[in-house]
C-alpha positions as CSV (number, residue, x, y, z in Angstrom):
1,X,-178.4,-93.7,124.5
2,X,-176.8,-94.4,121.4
3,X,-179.8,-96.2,119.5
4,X,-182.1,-94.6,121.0
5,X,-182.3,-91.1,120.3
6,X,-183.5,-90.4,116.8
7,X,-184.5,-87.6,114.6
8,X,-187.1,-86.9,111.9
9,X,-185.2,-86.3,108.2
10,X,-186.5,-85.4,104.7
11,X,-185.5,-87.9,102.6
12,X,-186.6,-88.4,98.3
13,X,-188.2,-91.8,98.7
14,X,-186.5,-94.1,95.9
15,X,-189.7,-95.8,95.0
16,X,-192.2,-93.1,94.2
17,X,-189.5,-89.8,93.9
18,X,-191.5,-88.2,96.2
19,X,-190.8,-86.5,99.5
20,X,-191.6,-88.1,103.1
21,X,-190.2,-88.3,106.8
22,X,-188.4,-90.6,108.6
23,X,-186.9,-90.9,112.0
24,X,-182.9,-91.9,112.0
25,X,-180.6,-91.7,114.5
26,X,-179.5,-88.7,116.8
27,X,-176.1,-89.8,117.1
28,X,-173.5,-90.7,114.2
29,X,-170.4,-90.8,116.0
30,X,-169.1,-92.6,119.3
31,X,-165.9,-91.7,121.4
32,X,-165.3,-93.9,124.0
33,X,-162.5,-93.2,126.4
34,X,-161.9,-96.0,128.9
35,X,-158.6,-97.7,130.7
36,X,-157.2,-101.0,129.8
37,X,-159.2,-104.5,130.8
38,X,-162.2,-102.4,130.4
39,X,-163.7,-104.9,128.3
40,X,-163.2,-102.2,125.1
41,X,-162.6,-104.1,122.5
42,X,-165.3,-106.5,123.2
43,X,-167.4,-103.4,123.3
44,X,-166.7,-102.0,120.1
45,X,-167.3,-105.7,118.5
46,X,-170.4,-105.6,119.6
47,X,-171.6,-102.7,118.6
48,X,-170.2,-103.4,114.3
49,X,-172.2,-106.2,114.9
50,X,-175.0,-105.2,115.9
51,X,-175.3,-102.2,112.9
52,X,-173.7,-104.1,110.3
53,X,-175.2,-107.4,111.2
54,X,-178.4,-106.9,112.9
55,X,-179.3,-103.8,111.1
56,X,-179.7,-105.6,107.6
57,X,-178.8,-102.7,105.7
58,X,-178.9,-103.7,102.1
59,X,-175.3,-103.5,100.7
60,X,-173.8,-102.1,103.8
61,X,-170.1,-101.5,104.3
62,X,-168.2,-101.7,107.4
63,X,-164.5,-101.0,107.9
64,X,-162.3,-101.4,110.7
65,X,-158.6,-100.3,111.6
66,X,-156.5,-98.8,114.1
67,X,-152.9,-97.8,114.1
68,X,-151.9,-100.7,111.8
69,X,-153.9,-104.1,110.4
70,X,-152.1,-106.2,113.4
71,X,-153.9,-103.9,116.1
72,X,-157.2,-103.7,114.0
73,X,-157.2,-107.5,113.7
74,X,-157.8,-107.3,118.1
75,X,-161.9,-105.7,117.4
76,X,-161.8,-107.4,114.1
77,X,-161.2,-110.7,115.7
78,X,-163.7,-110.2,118.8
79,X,-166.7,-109.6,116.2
80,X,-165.8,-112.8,114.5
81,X,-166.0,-114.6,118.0
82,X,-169.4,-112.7,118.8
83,X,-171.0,-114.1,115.1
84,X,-169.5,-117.5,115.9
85,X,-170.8,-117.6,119.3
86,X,-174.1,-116.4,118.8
87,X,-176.7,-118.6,118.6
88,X,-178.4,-118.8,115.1
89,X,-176.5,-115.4,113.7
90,X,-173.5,-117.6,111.5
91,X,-176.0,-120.1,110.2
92,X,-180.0,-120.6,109.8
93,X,-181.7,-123.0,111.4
94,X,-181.4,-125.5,108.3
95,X,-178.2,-125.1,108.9
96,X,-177.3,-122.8,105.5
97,X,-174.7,-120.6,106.4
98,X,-175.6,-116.6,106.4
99,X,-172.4,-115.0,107.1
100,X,-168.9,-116.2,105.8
101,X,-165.8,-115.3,107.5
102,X,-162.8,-115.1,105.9
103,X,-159.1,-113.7,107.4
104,X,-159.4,-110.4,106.3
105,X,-163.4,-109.8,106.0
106,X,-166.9,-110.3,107.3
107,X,-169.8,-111.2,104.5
108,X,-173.0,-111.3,105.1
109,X,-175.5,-113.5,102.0
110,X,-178.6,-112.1,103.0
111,X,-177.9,-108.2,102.4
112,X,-174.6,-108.4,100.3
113,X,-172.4,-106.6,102.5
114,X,-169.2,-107.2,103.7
115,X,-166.8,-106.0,106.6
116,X,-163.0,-105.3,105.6
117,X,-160.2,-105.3,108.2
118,X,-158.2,-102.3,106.9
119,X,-154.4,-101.3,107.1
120,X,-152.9,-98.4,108.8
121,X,-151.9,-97.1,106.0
122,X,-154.5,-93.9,104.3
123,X,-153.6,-94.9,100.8
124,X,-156.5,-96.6,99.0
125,X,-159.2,-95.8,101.0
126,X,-161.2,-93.3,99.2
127,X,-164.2,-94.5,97.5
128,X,-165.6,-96.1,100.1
129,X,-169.3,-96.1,101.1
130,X,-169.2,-96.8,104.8
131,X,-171.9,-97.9,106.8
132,X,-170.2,-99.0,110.0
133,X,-166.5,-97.5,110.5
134,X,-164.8,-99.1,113.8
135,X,-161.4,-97.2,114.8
136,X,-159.6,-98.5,117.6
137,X,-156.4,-96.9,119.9
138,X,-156.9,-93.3,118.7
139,X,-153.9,-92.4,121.0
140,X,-151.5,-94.3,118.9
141,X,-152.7,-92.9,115.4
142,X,-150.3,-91.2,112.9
143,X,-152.8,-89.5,111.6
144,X,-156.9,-88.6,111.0
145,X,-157.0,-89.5,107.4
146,X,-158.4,-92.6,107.2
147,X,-161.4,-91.4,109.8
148,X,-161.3,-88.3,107.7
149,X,-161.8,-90.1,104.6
150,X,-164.2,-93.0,105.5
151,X,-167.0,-90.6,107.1
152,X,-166.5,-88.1,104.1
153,X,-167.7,-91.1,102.1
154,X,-171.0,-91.8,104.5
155,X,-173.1,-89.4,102.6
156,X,-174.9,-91.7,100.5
157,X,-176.1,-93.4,104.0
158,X,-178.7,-92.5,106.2
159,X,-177.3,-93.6,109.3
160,X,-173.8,-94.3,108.8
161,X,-172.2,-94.8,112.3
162,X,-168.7,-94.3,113.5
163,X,-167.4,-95.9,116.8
164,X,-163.9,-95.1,117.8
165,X,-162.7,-96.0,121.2
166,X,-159.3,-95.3,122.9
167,X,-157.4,-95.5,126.3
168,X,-155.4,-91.9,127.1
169,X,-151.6,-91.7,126.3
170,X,-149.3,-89.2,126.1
171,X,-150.5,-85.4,125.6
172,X,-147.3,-85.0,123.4
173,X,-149.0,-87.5,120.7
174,X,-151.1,-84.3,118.9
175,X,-153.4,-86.7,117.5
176,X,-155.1,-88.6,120.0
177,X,-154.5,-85.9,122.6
178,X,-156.3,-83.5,120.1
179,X,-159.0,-85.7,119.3
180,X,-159.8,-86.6,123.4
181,X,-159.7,-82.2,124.0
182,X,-162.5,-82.4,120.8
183,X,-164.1,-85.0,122.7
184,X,-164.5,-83.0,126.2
185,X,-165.2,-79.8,124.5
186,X,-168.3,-81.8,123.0
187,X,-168.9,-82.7,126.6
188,X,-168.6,-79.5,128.3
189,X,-170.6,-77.8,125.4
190,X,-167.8,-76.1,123.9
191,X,-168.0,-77.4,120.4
192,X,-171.9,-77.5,119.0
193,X,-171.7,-81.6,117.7
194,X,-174.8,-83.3,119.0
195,X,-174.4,-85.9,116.3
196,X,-171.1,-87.1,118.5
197,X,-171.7,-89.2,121.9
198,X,-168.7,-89.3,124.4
199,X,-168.6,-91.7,127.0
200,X,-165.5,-90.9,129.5
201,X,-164.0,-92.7,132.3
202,X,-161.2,-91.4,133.8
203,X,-160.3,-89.5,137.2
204,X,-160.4,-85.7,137.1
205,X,-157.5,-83.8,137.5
206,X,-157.5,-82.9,141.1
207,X,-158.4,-86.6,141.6
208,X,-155.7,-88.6,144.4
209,X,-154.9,-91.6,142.0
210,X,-153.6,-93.6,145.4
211,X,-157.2,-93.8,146.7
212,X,-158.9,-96.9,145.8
213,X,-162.9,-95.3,145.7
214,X,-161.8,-92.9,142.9
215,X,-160.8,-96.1,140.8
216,X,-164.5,-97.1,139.7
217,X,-164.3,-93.9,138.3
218,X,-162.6,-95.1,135.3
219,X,-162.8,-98.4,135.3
220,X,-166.6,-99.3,135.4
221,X,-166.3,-103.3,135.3
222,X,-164.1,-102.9,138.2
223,X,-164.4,-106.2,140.0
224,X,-165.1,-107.7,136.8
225,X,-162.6,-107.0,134.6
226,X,-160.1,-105.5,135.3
227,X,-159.9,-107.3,139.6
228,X,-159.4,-105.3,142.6
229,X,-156.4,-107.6,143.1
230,X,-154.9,-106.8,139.8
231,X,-155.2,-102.8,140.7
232,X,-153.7,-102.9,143.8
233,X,-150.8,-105.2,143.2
234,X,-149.9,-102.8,139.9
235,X,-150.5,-99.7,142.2
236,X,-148.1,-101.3,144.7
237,X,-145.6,-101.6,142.0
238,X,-145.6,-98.2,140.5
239,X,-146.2,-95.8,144.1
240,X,-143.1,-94.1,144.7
241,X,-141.8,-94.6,141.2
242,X,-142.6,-91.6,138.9
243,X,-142.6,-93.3,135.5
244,X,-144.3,-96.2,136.8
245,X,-147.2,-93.9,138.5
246,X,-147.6,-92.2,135.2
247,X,-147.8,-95.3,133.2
248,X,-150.5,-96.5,136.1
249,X,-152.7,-93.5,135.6
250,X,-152.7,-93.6,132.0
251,X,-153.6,-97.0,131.5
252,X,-155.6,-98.0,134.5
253,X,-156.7,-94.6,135.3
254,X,-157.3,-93.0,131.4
255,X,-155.5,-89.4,132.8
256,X,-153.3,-88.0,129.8
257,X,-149.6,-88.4,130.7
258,X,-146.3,-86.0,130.2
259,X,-142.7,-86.8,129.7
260,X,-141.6,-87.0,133.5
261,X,-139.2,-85.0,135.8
262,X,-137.6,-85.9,138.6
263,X,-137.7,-89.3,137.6
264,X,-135.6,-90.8,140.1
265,X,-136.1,-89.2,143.6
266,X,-132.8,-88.2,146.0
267,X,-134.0,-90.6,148.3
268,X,-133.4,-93.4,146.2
269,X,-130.6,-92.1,144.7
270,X,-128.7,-91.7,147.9
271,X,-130.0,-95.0,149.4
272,X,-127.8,-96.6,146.9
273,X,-124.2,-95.7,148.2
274,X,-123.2,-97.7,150.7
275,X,-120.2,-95.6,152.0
276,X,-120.4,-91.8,151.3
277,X,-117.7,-91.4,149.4
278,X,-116.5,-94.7,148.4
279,X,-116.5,-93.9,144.1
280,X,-113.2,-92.9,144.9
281,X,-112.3,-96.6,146.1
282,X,-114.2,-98.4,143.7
283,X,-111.5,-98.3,140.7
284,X,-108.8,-99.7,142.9
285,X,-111.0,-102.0,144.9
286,X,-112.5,-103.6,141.9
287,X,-109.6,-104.5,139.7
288,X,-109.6,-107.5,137.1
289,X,-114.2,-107.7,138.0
290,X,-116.2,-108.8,135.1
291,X,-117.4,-105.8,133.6
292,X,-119.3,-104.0,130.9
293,X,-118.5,-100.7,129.6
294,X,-120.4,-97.5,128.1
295,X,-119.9,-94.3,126.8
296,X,-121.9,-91.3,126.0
297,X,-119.6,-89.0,123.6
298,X,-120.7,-85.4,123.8
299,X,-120.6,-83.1,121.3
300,X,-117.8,-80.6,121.4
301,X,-118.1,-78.5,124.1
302,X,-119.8,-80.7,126.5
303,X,-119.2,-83.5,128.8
304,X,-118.7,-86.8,128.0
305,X,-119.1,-90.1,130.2
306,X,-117.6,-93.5,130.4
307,X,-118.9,-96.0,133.2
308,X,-118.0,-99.1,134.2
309,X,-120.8,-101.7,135.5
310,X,-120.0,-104.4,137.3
311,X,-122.4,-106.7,137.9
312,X,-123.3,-109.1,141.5
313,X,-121.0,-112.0,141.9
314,X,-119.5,-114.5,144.6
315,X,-118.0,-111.5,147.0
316,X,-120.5,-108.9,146.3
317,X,-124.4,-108.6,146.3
318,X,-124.6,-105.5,144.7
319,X,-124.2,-103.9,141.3
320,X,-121.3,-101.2,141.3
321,X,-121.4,-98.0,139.1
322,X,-117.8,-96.4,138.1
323,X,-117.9,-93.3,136.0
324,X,-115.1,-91.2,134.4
325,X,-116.4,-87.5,132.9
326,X,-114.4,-85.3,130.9
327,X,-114.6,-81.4,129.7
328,X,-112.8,-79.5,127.4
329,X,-110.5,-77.3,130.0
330,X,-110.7,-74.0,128.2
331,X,-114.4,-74.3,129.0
332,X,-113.9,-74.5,133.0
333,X,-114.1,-71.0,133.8
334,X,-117.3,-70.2,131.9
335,X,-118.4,-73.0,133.1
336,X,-118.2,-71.8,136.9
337,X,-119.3,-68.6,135.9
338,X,-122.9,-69.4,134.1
339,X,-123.9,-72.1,136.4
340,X,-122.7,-71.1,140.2
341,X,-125.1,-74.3,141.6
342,X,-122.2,-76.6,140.7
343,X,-118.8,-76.5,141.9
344,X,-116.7,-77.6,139.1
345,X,-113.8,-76.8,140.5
346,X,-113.8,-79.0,143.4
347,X,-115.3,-81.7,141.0
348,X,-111.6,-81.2,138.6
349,X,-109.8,-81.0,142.4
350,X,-111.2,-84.3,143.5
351,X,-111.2,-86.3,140.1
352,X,-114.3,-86.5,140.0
353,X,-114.6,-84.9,136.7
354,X,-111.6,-84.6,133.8
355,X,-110.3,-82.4,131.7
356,X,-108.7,-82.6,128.4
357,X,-106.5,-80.3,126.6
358,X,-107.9,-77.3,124.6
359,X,-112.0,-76.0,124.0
360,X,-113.4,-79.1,122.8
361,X,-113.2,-82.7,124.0
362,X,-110.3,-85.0,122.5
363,X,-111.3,-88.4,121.4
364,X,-107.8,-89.5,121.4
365,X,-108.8,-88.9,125.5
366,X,-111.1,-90.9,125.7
367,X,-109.8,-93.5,123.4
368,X,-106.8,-94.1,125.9
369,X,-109.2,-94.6,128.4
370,X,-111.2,-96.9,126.9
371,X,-108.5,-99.2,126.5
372,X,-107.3,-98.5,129.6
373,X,-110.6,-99.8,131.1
374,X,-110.4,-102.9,129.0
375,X,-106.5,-103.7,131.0
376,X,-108.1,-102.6,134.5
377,X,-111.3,-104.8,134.1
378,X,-112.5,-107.8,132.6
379,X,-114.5,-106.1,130.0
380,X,-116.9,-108.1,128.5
381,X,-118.5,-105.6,126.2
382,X,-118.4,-102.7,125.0
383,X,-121.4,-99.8,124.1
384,X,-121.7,-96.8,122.5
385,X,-124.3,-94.1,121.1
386,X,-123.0,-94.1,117.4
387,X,-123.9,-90.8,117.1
388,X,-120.8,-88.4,117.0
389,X,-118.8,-92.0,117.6
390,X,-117.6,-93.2,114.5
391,X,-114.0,-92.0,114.5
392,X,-113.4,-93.2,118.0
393,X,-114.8,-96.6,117.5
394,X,-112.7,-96.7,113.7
395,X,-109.5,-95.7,116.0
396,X,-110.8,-98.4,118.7
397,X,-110.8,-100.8,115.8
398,X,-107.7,-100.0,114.3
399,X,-106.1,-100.6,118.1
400,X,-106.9,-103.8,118.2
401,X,-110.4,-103.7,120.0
402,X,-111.9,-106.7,118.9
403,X,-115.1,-105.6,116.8
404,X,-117.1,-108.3,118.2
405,X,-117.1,-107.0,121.8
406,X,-118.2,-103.6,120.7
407,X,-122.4,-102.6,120.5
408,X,-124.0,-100.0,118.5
409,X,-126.8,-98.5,121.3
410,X,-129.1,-96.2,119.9
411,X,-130.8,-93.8,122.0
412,X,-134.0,-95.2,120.9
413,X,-136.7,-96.8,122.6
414,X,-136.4,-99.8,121.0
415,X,-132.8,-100.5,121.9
416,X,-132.9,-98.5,125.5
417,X,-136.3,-98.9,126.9
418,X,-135.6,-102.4,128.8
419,X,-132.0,-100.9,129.8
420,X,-133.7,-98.3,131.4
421,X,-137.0,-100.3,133.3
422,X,-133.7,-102.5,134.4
423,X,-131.3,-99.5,135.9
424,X,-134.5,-98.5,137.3
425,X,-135.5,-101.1,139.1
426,X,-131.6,-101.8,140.6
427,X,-132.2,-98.1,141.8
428,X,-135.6,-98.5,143.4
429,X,-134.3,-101.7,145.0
430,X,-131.0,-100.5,146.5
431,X,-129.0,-103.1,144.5
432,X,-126.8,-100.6,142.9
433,X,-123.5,-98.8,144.6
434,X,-122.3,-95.7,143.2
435,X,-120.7,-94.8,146.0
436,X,-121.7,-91.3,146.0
437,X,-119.9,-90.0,143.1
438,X,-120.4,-86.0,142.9
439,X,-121.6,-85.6,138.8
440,X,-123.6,-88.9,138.9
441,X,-125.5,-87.9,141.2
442,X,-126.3,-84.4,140.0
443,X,-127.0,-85.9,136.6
444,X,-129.7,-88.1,138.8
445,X,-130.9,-85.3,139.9
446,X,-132.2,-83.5,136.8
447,X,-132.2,-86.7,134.2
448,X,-136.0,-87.0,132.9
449,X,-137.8,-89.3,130.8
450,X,-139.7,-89.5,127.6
451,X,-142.1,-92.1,126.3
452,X,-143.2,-93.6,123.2
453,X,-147.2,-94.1,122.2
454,X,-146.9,-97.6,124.3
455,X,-145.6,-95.6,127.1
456,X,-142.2,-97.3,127.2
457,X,-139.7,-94.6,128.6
458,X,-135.9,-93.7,128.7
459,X,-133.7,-90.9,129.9
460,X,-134.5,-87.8,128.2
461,X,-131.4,-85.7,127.0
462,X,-133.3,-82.6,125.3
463,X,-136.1,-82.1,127.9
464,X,-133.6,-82.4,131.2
465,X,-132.8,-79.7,133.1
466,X,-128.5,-80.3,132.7
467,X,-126.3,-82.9,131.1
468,X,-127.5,-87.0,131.9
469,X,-125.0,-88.3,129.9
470,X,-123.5,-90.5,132.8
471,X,-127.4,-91.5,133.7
472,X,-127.5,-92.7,129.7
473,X,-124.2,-94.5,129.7
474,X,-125.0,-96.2,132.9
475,X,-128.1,-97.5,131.4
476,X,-126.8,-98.6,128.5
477,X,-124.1,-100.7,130.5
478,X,-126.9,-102.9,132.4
479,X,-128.8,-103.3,129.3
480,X,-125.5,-105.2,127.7
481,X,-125.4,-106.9,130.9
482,X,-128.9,-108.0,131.1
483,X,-129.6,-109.0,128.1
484,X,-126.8,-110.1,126.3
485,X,-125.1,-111.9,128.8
486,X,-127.6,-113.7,130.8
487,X,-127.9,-111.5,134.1
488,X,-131.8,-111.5,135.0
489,X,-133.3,-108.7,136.6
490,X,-136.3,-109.3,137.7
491,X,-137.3,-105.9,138.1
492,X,-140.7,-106.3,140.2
493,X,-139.4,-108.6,142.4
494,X,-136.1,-106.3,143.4
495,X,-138.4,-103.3,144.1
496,X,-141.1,-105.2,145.8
């Protein structure tokens, strides 16, 4: 379909100035959508070299990128495995070599044209003449501009050819999500672009993502590459857990993905409290544990969370959550008022939630706390958002908290990611006690997630329906745990 096809053009013939017609091709563009282990990448490295190798276009130009040079190097590197694999393509039969590869480009002797590997970055990319343009990952680009600019610099060729090629991601990523809607409205007839072929594989909307026949669907190697096996047992591993089914579908399954609600079901959540009741034990029951402590510091007027996370050891299989919130007091009674679904009265009447003095929360509060944490438990270490932290962490410091067993946590994805797979998977499992505590489990209740372009995910704050701060210091109190103290969670395994 893609070769194919051609056209009849008037073209000025260069060696007698005079008009004629020839026949080019139909199509100048390729979108391919298509999942993971589809065998994409190979794909797309076959196709640059068979235009820019095979075609023997004089002085031909062929560029390839992707997000940034390290993930262009993946089609950039399966061409240069094609030429060297090929029989008689890298060298004549005397043995002369045709085509010379170097780290960074492709050259070829016969025709004088070369293939650059290019960066992510758009600067220094005009004045290009491309004849071949390969774009991998369109999900994860910044921006258009080097697609922009590289085709706006193809009119000198007769038929240039662009071949992009992409997996789905998140629909909150403008430019790949715009660039797949471009693609189906080519499709569906929407947008007039008959010089553009798309080729999509992905399950429809409506489509039950459970049922093994709808699979071939999107992944047309199936059996091949990616295996049955390797379907099923990832299946297995996500059904039942809402970030892991999104990240299924979107990888294995090429449906767009949003930020996800509901991310930890009741169910779950209430599997993992032994005794109904039992947070108000916990404290007392667990004195002088190994521990590692979090906090989430609100801003003003909201609440704040400090939890304790103790993890297995001799006398107890499971890890044990113990949270402490707080709220400014003068804010109580609105409080009850605006949101009657909660009972924050009872909560203040049963400790489960705190109040400090006046309309806005008091550090000082919290402070005491802190340290009063590090007498009750065996601390280990200590976490914090830094944001809207630095004058409790300076008092901390000035206390006599010793610096080293306190840990910057950004609410990143780099830093909180992991943290979050790991409380997950101690949820999914059942090897977490919380022991029912009231605000925990409403935060729970309501916490969602975000992702980033690799569809890594952790608690959301903005796009939750109420406050997750307990959720988030709770997270960030296995992830010191985990991973800088040696505790391995194997994650899979728990929930399997």
């Amino acid at each position: 379909m893609l070769v194919g096809w051609k056209k009849p053009v008037e073209i000025i013939d260069p060696a007698t100035h005079e008009e004629k017609t020839i026949y080019v091709r139909i199509f100048r563009r390729l979108d391919l959508w298509i999942p993971r282990k589809n065998g994409k990448s190979e794909f797309l490295a076959a196709l640059a070299v068979l235009f820019f190798v095979l075609e023997k276009i004089q002085g031909a130009q062929a560029y390839v990128f992707a997000r940034d040079e390290k993930q262009a190097l993946i089609p950039f590197n399966k061409m240069v495995q094609i030429i060297e694999a090929a029989d008689g393509l890298r060298e004549d039969r005397q043995g002369n070599e045709r085509i010379t590869i170097n780290a960074k480009n492709i050259y070829l002797r016969e025709t004088a044209s070369l293939c650059q590997l290019l960066t992510g970055s758009p600067k220094g990319k005009h004045g290009k003449s491309p004849t071949v343009t390969v774009g991998d990952e369109i999900h994860e680009w910044k921006s258009t501009e080097i697609a922009d600019t590289l085709r706006q610099g193809t009119g000198t060729r007769l038929q240039p050819i662009e071949l992009y090629a992409s997996t789905a991601g998140r629909r909150q990523d403008r430019i790949g999500f715009d660039w797949f809607k471009e693609s189906m409205e080519i499709v569906e007839g929407v947008v007039d672009d008959p010089s553009t072929f798309v080729v999509y594989f992905g399950i429809a909307e409506d489509d039950d993502w459970t049922d093994e026949a709808i699979w071939r669907k999107a992944n047309p190697s199936l059996g091949l590459t990616p295996t049955i096996d390797h379907l099923r047992a990832e299946a297995k591993k996500a059904k039942g857990r809402p970030a892991k089914e999104a990240v299924f579908q979107c990888y294995h399954l090429n449906r767009w993905v949003d930020d996800v609600a509901g991310w930890i079901p009741r169910s779950k959540w209430d599997a993992c409290c032994a005794k109904p009741g039992s947070w108000r034990d916990f404290r007392e029951e667990n004195k002088g544990r190994r521990a590692f402590l979090a906090t989430d510091i609100s801003a003003k007027r909201d609440i704040t969370a400090l939890v304790a996370v103790l993890p297995p050891d001799e006398t107890h299989e499971k890890w044990i959550v113990i949270p402490r919130f707080w709220i400014p007091e003068e804010t109580l009674d609105v409080r009850a008022e605006d949101d009657k679904r909660v009972n924050w009265h009872h909560w203040i009447e049963t400790g489960a939630l705190e109040t400090t003095p006046g309309d806005f929360v008091d550090q000082g509060i919290i402070q005491d706390a802190i340290e009063d944490a590090f007498r009750w438990f065996d601390v280990e270490m200590f976490g914090y958002d830094p944001w809207n932290a630095s004058k409790l962490v300076g008092d901390l410091q000035k206390s006599g908290l010793d610096p080293e067993m306190m840990q910057e946590i950004r609410q990143g994805h780099q830093s909180m990611s992991g943290p979050t797979t790991e409380f997950e998977g101690l949820v999914f499992s059942g090897n977490l006690d919380h022991g029912g505590h009231p605000v925990l489990a409403w935060m729970a209740g309501h916490c969602s997630i975000r992702f980033n372009v690799n569809l890594n995910y952790v608690p959301d704050k903005k796009h939750s329906r109420d406050k997750i701060d307990g959720i988030v210091a709770a997270v960030m109190a296995v992830g010191l745990a985990s991973k800088d103290f040696g505790v391995s969670l194997d994650v899979d395994a728990m929930v399997a």
